[in-house]
MOPAC internal coordinates of N, CA, C and O (Angstrom, degrees):
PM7 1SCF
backbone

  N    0.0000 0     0.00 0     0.00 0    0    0    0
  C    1.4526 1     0.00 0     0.00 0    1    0    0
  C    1.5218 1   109.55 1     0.00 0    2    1    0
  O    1.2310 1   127.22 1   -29.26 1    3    2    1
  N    1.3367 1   103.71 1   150.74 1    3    2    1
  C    2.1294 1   103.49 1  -160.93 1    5    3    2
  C    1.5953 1    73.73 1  -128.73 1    6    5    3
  O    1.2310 1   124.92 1   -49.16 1    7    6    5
  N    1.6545 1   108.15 1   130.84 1    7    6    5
  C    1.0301 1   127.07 1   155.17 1    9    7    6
  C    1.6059 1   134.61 1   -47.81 1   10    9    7
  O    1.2310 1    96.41 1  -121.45 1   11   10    9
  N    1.5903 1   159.27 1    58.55 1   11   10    9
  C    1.0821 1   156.81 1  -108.98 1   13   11   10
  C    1.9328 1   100.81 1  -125.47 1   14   13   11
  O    1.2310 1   131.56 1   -47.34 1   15   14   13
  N    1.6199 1    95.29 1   132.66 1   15   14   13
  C    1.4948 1    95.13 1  -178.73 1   17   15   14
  C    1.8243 1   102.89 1  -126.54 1   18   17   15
  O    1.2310 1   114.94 1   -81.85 1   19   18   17
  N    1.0786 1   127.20 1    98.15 1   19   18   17
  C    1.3978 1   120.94 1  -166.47 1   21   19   18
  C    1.6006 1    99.46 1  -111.42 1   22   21   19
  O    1.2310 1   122.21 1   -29.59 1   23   22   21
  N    1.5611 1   113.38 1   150.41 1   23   22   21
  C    1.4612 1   127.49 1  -168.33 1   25   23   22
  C    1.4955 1    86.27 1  -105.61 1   26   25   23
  O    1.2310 1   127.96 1   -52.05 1   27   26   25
  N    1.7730 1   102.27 1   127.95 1   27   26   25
  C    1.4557 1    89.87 1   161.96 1   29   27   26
  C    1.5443 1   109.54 1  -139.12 1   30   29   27
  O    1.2310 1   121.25 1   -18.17 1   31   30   29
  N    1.5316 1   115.22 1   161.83 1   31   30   29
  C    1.7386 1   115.07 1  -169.90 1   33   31   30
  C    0.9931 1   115.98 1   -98.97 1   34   33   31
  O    1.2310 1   105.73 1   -21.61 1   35   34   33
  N    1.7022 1   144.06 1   158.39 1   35   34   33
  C    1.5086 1   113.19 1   167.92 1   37   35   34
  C    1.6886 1    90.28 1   131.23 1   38   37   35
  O    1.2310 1   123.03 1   106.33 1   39   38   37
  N    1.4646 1   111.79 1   -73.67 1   39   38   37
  C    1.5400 1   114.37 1  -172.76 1   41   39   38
  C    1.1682 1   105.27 1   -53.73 1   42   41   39
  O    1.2310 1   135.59 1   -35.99 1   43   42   41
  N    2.2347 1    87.42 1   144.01 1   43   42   41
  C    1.9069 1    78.17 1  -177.88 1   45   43   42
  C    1.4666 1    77.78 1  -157.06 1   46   45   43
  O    1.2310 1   120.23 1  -149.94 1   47   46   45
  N    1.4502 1   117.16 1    30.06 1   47   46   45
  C    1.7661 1   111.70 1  -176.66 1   49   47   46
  C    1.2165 1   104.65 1  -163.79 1   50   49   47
  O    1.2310 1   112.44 1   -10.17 1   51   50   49
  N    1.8022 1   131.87 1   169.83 1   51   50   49
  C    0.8649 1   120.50 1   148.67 1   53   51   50
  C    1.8472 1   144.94 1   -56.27 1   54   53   51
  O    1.2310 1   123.40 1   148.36 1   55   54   53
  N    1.6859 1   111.08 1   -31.64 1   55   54   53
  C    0.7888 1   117.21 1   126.58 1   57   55   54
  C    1.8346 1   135.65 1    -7.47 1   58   57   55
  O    1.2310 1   124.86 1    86.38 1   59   58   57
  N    0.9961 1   108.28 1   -93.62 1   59   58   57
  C    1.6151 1   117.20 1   160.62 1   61   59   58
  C    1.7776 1   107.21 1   -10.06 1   62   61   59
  O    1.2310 1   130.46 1   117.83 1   63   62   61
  N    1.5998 1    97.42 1   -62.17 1   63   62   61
  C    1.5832 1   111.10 1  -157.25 1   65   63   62
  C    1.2211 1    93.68 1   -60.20 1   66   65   63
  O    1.2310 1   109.61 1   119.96 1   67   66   65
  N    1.4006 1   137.09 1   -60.04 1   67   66   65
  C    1.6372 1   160.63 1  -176.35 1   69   67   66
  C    1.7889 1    91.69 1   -41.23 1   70   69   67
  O    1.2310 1   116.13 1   112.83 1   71   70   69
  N    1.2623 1   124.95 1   -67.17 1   71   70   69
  C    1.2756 1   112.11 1  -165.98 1   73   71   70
  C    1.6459 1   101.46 1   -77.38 1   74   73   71
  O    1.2310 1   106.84 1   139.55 1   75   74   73
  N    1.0687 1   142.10 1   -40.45 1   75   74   73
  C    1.0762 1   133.22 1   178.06 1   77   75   74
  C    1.4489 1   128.06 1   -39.93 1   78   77   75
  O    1.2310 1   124.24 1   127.31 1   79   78   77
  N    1.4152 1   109.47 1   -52.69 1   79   78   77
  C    1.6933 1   156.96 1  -176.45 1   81   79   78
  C    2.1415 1    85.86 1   -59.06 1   82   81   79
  O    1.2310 1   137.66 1   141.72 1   83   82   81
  N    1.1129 1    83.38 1   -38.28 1   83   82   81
  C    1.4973 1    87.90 1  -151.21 1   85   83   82
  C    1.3050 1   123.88 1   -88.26 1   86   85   83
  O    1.2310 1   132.73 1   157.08 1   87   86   85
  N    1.9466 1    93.01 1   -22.92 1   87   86   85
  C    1.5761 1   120.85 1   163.43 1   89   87   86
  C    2.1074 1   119.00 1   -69.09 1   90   89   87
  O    1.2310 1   130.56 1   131.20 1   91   90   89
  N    1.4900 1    97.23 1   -48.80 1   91   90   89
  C    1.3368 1   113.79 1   156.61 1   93   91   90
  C    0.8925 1   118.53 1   -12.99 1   94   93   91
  O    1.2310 1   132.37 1    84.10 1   95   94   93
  N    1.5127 1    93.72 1   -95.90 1   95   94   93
  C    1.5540 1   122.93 1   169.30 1   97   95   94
  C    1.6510 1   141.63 1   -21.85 1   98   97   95
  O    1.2310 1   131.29 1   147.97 1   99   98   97
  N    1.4601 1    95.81 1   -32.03 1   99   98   97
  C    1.2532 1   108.69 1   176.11 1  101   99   98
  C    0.9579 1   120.53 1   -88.29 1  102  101   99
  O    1.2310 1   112.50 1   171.46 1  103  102  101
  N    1.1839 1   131.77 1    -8.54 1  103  102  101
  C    2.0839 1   158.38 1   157.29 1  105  103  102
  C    1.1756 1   123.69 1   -29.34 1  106  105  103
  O    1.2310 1   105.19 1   -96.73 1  107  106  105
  N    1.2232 1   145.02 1    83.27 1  107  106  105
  C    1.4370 1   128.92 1  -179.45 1  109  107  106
  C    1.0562 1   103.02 1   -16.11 1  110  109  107
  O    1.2310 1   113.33 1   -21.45 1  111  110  109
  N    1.6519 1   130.22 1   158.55 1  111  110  109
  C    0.8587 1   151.81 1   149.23 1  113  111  110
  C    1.9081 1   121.87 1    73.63 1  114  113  111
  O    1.2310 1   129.06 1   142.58 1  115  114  113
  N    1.4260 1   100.15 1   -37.42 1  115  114  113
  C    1.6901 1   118.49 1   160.83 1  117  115  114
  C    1.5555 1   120.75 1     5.55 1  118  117  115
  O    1.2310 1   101.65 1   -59.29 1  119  118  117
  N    1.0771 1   151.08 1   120.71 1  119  118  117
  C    1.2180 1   132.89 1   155.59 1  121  119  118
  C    1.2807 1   114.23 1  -157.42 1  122  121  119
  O    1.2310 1   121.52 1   -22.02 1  123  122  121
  N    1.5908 1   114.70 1   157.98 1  123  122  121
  C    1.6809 1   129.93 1   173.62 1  125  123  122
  C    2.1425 1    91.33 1    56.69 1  126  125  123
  O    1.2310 1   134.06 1  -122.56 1  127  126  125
  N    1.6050 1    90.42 1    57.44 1  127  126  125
  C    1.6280 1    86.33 1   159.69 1  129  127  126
  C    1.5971 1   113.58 1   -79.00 1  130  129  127
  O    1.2310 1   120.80 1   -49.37 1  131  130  129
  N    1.1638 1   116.07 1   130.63 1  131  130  129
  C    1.4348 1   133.18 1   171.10 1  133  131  130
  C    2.1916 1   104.51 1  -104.66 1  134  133  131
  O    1.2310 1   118.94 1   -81.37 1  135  134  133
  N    1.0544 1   119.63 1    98.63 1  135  134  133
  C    1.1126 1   108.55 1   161.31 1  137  135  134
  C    1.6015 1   129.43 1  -107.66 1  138  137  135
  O    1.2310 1   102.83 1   -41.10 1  139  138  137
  N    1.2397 1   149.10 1   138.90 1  139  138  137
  C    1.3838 1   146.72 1  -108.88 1  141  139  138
  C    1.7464 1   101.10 1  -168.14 1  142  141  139
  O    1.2310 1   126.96 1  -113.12 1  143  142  141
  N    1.5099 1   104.22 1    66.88 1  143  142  141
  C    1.7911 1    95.24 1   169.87 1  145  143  142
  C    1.3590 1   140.59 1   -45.36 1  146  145  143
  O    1.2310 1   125.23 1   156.58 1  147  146  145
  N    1.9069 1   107.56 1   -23.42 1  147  146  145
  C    1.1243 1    92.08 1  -178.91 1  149  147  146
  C    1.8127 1   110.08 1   -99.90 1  150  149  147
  O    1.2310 1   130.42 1   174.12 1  151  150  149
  N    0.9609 1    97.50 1    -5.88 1  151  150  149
  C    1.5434 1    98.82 1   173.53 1  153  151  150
  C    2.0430 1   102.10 1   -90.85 1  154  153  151
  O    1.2310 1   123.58 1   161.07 1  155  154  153
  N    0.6238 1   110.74 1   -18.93 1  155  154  153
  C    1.9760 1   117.45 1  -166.17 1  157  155  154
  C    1.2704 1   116.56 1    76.51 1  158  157  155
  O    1.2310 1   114.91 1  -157.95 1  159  158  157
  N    1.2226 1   127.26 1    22.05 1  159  158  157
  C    1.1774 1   122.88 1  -166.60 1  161  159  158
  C    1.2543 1   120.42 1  -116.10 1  162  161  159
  O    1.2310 1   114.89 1   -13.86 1  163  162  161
  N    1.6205 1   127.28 1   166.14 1  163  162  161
  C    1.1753 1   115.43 1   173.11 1  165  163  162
  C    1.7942 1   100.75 1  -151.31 1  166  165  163
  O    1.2310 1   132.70 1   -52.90 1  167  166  165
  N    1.5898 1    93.07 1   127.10 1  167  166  165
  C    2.0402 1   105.91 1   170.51 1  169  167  166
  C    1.1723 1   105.03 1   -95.22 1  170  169  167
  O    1.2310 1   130.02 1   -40.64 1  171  170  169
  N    1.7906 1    98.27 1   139.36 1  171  170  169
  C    1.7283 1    85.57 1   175.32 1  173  171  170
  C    1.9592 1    73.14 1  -154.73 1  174  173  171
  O    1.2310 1   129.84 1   -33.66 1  175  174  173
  N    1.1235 1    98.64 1   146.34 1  175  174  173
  C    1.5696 1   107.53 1   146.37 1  177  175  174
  C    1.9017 1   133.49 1   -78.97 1  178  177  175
  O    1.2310 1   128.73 1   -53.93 1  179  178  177
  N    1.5126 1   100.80 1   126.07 1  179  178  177
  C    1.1473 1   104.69 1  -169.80 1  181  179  178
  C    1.4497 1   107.99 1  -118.51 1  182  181  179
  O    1.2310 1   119.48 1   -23.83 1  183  182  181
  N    1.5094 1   118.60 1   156.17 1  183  182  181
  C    1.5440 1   125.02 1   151.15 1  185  183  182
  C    1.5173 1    95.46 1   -33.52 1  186  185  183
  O    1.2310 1   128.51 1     0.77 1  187  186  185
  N    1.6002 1   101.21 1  -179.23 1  187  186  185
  C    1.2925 1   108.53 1   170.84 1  189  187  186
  C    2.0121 1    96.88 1  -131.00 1  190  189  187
  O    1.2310 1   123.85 1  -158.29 1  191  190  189
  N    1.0500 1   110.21 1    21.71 1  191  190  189
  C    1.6475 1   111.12 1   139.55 1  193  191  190
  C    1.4319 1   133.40 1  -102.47 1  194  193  191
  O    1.2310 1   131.16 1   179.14 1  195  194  193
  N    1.5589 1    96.07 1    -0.86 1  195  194  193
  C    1.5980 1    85.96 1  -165.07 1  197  195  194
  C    1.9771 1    82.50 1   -81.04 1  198  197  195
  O    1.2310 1   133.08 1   -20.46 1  199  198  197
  N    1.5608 1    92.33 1   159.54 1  199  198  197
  C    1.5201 1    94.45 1   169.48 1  201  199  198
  C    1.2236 1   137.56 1   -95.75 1  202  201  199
  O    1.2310 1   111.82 1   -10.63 1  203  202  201
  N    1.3443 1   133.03 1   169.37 1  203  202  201
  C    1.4087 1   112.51 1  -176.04 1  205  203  202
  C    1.7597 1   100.88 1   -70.92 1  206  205  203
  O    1.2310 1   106.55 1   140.90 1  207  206  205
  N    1.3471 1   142.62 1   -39.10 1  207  206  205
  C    1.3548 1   175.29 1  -174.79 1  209  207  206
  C    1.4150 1   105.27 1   -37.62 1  210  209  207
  O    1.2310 1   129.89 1   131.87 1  211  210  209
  N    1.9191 1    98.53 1   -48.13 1  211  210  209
  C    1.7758 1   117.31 1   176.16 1  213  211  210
  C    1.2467 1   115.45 1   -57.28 1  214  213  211
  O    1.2310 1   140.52 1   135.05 1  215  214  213
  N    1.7574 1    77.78 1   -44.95 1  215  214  213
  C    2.0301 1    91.77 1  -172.06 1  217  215  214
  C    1.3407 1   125.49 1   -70.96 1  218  217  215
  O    1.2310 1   127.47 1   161.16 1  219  218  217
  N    1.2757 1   103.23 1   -18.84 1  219  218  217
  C    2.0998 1   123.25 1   168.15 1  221  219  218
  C    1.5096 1   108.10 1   -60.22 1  222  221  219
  O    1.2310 1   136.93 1   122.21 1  223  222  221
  N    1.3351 1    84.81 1   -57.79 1  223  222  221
  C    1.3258 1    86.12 1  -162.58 1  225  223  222
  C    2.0626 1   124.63 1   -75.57 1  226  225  223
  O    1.2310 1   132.31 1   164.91 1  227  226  225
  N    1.6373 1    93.83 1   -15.09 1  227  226  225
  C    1.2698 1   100.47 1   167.55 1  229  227  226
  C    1.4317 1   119.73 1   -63.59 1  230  229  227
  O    1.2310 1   117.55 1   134.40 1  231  230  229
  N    1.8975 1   122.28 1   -45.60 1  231  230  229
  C    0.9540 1   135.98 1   157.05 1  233  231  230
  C    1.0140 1   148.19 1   -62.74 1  234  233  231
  O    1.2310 1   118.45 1   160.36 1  235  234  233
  N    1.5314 1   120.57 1   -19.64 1  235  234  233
  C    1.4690 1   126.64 1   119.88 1  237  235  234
  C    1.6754 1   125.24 1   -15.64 1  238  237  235
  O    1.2310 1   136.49 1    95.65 1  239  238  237
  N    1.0795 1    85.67 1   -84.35 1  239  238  237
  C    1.6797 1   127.00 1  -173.14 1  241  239  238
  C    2.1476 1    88.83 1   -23.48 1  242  241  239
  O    1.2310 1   129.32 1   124.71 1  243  242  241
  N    1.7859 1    99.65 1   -55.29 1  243  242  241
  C    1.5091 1    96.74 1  -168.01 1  245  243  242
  C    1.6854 1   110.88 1   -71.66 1  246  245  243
  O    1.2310 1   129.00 1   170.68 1  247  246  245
  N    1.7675 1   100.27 1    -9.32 1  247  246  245
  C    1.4549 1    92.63 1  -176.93 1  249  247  246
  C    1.4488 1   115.95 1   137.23 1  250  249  247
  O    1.2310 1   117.75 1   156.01 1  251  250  249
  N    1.4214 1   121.88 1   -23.99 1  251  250  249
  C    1.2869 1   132.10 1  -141.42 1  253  251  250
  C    1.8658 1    84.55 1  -135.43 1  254  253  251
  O    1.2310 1   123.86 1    -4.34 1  255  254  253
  N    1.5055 1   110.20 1   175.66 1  255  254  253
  C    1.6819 1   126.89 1  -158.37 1  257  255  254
  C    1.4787 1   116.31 1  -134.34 1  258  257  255
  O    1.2310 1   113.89 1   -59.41 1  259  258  257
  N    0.9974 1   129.16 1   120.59 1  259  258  257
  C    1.7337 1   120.85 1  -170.28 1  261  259  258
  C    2.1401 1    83.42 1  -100.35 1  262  261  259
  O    1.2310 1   134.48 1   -47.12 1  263  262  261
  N    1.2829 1    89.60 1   132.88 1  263  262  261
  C    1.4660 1   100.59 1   167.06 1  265  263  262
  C    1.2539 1   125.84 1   -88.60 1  266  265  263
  O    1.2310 1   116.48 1   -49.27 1  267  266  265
  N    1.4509 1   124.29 1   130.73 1  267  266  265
  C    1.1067 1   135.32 1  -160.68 1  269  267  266
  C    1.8339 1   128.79 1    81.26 1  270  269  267
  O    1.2310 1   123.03 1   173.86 1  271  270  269
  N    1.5797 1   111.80 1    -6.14 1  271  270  269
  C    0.9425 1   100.36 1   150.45 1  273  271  270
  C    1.1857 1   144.69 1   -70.77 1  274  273  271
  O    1.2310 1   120.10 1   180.00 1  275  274  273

């Protein structure tokens, strides 16, 4: 498992954190999501197949944007 720290835009509540946390989560393999409103960020441990691409698009998906993907 590869430790993963992705910046994302969009959150602006706790809420936010809950769907984000929650988008993660639902990831094969996903675990020990840490998400962090005032920084935007979110750590989570991943496989090292899942892609960064998966992880966009999961977080998308809830609404919200990882920067730099």
């Amino acid at each position: 498992m590869a430790e993963t720290k992705v910046k994302i835009s969009g959150m602006s509540c706790e809420h936010c954190v809950r769907r984000v946390t929650k988008a993660l989560e639902g990831l094969p393999g996903v675990k020990n999501v840490r998400v962090d409103l005032t920084s935007g960020t979110a750590t989570f441990e991943k496989p090292e197949d899942l892609s960064l691409s998966e992880i966009a698009r999961a977080i998308e998906e809830a609404g919200y944007r990882v920067e730099g993907a």
